[in-house]
C-alpha positions in Angstrom: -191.7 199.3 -77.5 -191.7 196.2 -75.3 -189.8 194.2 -76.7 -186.4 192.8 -77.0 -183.8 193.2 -80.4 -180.7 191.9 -81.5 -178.8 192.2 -84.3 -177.8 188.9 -86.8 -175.5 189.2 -89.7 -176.2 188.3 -93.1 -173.0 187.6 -95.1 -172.5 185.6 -98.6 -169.1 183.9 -99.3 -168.9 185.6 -103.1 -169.4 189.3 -101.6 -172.6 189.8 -103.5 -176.1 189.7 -102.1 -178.7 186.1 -103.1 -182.0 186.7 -102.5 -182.2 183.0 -102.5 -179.7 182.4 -100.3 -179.5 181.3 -96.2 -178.7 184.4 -94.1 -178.0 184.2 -90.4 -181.1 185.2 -88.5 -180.4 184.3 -84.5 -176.5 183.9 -84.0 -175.4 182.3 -80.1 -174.4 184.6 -77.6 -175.1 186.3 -74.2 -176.2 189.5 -75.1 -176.8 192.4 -72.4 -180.2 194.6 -73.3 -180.4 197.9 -71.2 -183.8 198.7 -70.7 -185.8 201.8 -69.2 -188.2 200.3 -66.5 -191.9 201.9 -65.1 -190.3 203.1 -61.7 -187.2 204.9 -63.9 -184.3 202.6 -63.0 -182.6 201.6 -66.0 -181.6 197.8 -65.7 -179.5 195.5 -67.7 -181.0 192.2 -68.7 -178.5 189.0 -70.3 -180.1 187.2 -73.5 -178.6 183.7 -74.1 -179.1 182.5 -77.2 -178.0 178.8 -76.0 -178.7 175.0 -77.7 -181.4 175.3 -76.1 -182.8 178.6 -77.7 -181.8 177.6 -81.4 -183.4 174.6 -81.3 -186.9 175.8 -79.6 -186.7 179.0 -81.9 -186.7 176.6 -85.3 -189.0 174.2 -83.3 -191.9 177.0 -82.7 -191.5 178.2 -85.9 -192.3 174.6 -87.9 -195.1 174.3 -85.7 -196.6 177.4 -86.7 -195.8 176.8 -90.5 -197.5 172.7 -89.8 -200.6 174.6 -88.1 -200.6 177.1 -91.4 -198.6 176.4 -94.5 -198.8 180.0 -95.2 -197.0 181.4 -92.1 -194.2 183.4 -92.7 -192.0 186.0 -90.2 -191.6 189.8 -91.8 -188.3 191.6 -92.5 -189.0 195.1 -92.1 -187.1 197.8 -91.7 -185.6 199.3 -88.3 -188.5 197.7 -86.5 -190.5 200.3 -88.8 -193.8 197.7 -88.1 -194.1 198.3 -84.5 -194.4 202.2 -85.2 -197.8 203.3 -85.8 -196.5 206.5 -87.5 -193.9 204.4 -89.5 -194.0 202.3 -93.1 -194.8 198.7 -92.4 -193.3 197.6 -96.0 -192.0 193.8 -95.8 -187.9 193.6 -97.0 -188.7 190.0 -96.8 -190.5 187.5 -95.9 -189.3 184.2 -94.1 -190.5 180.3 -95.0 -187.9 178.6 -93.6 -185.3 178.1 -90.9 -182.6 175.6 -89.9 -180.6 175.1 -86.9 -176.6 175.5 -87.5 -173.5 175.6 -85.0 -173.6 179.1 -84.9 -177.7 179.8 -84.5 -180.3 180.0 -86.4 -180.2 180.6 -90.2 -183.4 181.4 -92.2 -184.3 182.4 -95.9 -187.3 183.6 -97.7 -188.7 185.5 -100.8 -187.1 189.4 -100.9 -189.8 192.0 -102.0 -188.4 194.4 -104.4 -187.6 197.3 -102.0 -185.9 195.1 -99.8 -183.7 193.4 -101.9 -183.0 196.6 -103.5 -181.9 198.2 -100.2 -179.6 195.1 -99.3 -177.9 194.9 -102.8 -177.3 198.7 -103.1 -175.8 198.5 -99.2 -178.6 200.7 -97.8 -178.4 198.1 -95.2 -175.6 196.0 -93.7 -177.8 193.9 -91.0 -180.3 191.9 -89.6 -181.9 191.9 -86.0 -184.2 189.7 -85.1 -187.4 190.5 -82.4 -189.1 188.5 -79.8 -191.7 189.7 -77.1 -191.7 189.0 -73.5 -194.2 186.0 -73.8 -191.9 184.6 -75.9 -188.8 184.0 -73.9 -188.7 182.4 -70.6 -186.7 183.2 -67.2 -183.6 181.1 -66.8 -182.1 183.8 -63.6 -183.4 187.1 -62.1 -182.0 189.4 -65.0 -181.3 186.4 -67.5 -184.2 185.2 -69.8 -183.9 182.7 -73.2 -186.4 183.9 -76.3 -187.9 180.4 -77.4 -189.4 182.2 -80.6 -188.9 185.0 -83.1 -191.4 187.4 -83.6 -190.4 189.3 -86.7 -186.8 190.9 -87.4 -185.8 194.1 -89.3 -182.6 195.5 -91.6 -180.8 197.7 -89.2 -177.3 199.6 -89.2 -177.5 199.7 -85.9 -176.3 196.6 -84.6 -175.9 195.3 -81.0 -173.5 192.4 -81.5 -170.5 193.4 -82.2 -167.7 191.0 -82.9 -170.7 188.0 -82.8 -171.6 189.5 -86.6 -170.4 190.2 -90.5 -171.8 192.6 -92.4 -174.2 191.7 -95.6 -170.3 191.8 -97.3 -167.2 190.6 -97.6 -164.7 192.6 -95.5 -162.4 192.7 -98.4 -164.7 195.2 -100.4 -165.1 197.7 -97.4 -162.9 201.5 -98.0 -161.0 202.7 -95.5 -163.9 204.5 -94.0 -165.7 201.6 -93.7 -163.1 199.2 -92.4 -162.5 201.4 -89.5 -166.1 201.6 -88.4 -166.3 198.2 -88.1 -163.1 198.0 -85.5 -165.0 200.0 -82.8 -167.8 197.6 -82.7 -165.7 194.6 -81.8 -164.3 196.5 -79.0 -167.4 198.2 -77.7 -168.9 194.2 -77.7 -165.9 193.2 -75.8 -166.3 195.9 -73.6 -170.4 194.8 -72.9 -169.5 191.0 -72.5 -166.7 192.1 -69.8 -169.6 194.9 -68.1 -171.9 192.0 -68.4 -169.3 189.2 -66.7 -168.6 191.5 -63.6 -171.8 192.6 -63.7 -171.4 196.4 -63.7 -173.8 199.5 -64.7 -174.0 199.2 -68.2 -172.4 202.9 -68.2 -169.2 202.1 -66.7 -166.2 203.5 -68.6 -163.2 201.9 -70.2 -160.8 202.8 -67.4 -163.2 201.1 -65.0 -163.8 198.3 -66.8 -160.0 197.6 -67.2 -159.8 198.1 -63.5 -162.1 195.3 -62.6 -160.6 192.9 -65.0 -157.2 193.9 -63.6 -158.9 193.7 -59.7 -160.0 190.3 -61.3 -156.7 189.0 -62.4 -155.1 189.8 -58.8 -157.7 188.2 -57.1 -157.3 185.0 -59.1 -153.5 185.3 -59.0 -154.3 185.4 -54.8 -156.1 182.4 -54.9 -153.6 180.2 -56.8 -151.2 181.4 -54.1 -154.3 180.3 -51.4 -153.9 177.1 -53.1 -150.7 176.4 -53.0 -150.8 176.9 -49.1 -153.8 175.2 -48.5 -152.4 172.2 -50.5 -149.0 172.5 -48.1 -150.7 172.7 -45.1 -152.9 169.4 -46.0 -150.4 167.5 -46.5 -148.8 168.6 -43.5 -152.1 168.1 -41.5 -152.0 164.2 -43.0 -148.6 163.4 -41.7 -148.7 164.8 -38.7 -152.7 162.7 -38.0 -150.6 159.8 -39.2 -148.0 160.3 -36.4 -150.5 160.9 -33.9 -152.3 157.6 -34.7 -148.7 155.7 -34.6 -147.6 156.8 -31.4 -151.2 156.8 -29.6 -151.2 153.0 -30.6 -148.0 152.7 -29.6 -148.9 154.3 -26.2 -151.6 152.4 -25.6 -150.4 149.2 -26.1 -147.4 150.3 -24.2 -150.3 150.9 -21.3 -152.3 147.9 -21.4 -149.3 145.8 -21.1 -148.3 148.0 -18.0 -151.0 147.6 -15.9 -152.1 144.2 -17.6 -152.6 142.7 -14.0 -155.5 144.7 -13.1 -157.1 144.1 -16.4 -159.4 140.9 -15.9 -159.4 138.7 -19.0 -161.4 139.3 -22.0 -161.9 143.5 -20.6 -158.4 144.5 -22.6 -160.4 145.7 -25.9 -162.7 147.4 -23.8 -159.8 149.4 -22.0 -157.7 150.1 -25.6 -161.4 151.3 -26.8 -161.1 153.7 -23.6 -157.5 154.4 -23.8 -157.7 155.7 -27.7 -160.8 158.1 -26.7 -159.3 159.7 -23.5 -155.8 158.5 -23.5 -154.4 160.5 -20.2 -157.9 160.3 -18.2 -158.1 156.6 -18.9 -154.2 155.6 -18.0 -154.7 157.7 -14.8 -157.7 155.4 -14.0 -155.8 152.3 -14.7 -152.8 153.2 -12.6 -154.9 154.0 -10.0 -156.7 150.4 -9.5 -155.7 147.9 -6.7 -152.8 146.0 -7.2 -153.0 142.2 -6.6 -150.8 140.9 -4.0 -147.3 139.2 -5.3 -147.6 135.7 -5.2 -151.4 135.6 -4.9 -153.2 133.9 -8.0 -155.1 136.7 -9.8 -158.7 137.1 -9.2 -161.8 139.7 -9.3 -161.2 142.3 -6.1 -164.6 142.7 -5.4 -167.9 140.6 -5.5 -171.0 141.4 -7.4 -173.5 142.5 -5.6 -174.9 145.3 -3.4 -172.4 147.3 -0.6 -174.4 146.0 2.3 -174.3 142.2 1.1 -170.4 142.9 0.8 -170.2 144.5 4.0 -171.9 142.1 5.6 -169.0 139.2 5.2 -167.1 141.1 6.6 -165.8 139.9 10.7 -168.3 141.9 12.8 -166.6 145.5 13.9 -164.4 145.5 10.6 -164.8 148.9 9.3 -165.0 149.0 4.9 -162.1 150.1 3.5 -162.1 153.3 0.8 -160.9 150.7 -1.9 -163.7 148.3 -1.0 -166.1 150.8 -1.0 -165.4 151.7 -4.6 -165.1 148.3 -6.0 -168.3 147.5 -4.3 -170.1 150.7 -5.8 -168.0 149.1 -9.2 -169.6 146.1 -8.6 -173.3 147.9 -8.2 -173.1 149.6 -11.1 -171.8 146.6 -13.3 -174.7 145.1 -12.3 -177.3 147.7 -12.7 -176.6 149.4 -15.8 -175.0 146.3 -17.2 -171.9 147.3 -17.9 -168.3 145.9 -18.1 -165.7 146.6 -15.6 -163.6 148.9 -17.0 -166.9 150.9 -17.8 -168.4 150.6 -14.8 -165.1 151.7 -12.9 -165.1 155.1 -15.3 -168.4 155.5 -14.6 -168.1 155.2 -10.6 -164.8 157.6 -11.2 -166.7 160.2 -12.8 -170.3 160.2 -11.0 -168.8 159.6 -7.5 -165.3 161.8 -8.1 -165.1 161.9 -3.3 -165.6 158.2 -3.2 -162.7 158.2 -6.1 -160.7 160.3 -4.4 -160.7 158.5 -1.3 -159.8 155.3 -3.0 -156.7 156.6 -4.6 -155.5 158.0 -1.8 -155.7 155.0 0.4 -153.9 153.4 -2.3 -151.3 155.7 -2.4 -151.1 155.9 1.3 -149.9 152.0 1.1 -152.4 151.0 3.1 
């Protein structure tokens, strides 16, 4: 039978059965359904029985009833209806349905074999039915029924601790008390099979196991936490050191080799300085002094080497620290750049030519 079942409860506060009274047709829930497939795998599917659920369930059915006042949904028994070799007798029939905080609750006019059976306890509860085409896919083995089909007076119930039976606990004998027990714990048992997603066959001891596994693992990451929490805060204080002493090292550095910085260039060399401290202090300590007592003034004149070479007294060979500053002076003009980017860019395309200079200014010369 392709279809899927779940079991409701119907319970009256006095402890004895109204046939006009509300029973609880759809309660809430995620309920696992084990089911035999065509290849031979048995797989377990998740029915949620959500807001959502109630309130389409009680929606489809007024729309039915507005279509044709005469609708009505079938208690049976055990599903008897979808049996070709089994009784279709009605235990009731259904006109109406409401949506409460715990599901969906439903009442209707009791035939006479059917209230008879609920009354004389033949029967302590309901399950409700929906097909396929009426439920729709929320996840891969998770689907919400949007309708009920029929239902049916079962004693076999698949809820567990989500139901009460037709009476008041209070009027159950021992026997029957202790029945009921079992089913609470075998619904635990499911929920927890369903929440770790295990085969629906796994024992108690391995179901205790994974909960335990569980509860480690959880216990591990608040310990994961805890660390991660220290170490962040450690991270932050030591970033925020790092930014106080690279600004203090580089405006210890600009004011150190402030004479070879040309005016309005010293945010351009602090821009350079905080992206490549050591490479770009190496670079400034490495530029031509002026000469004490000399007014301050550009070493080098734009424009190309052979223009610059060419004021100089005939037979004058160029120096390795004019040649630089004039390639400086090329590229400031080419690619537009300022000096202190130009002279990084020289220094790194033309590393010989660098070289050269920087040693002829450490040779004194």
């Amino acid at each position: 039978m392709n279809q899927s079942q779940i079991s409701a409860p119907f319970l009256n506060r006095e402890g004895e059965f109204d046939p006009d009274g509300w029973f609880h047709l759809v309660p809430k829930g995620t309920f696992p359904i084990t089911r035999l497939e065509k290849d031979g795998v048995r797989r377990t599917y998740f029915q949620v029985i959500d807001d959502t659920a109630v309130d389409r369930i009680v929606a489809a059915f007024a729309n039915k009833q507005q279509a044709d006042p005469g609708y009505r949904i079938m208690v049976g028994f055990e599903h008897f209806a979808h049996q070709s070799d089994k009784s279709s007798e009605a235990a009731c029939w259904v006109d109406a349905m409401e949506v409460r905080p715990d599901g969906v609750w439903a009442k209707g006019k009791w035939t006479d074999i059917g209230e008879a059976a609920v009354k004389n306890r033949r029967f302590r509860y309901l399950s409700p039915v929906w097909f396929p085409r009426q439920t729709e896919t929320i996840a891969e083995n998770r689907f919400r029924p949007v309708e009920v089909n029929d239902a049916g007076l079962t004693n076999k119930p698949n809820l567990g601790d989500a139901l009460q039976p037709f009476w008041n606990r209070e009027e159950f004998n021992g026997r029957e008390a202790s029945t009921h027990q079992p089913t609470h714990q075998n619904t635990m048992k499911d929920r927890l099979i369903a929440l770790f997603k295990m085969d629906a066959g796994a024992t108690d001891d391995q179901v205790i196991g994974q909960a335990t596994a569980f509860m480690n693992r959880a216990a591990e990451l608040d310990t994961l936490k805890g660390t991660h929490d220290t170490l962040r805060t450690t991270h932050t204080a030591l970033e925020n050191r790092f930014k106080t002493l690279l600004s203090s090292s580089v405006t210890a550095e600009l004011e150190a080799n402030k004479d070879v910085i040309p005016e309005g260039q010293q945010d351009a060399w602090k821009n350079r300085l905080e992206a490549d401290f050591d490479g770009t202090a190496a670079l400034l300590r490495g530029l031509k002094r002026p000469e004490k007592g000399k007014t301050h003034s550009p070493v080098h004149k734009p424009g190309k080497g052979a223009a610059a070479a060419a004021t100089k007294t005939e037979g004058e060979d160029e120096s390795a620290q004019d040649a630089f500053m004039n390639r400086v002076a090329e590229v400031m003009t080419k690619r537009d750049l300022d000096k202190a980017d130009a002279i990084a860019a020289v220094a790194s395309d033309e590393p010989d030519l660098y070289a050269a200079y920087r040693e002829e200014l450490n040779s004194g010369e």
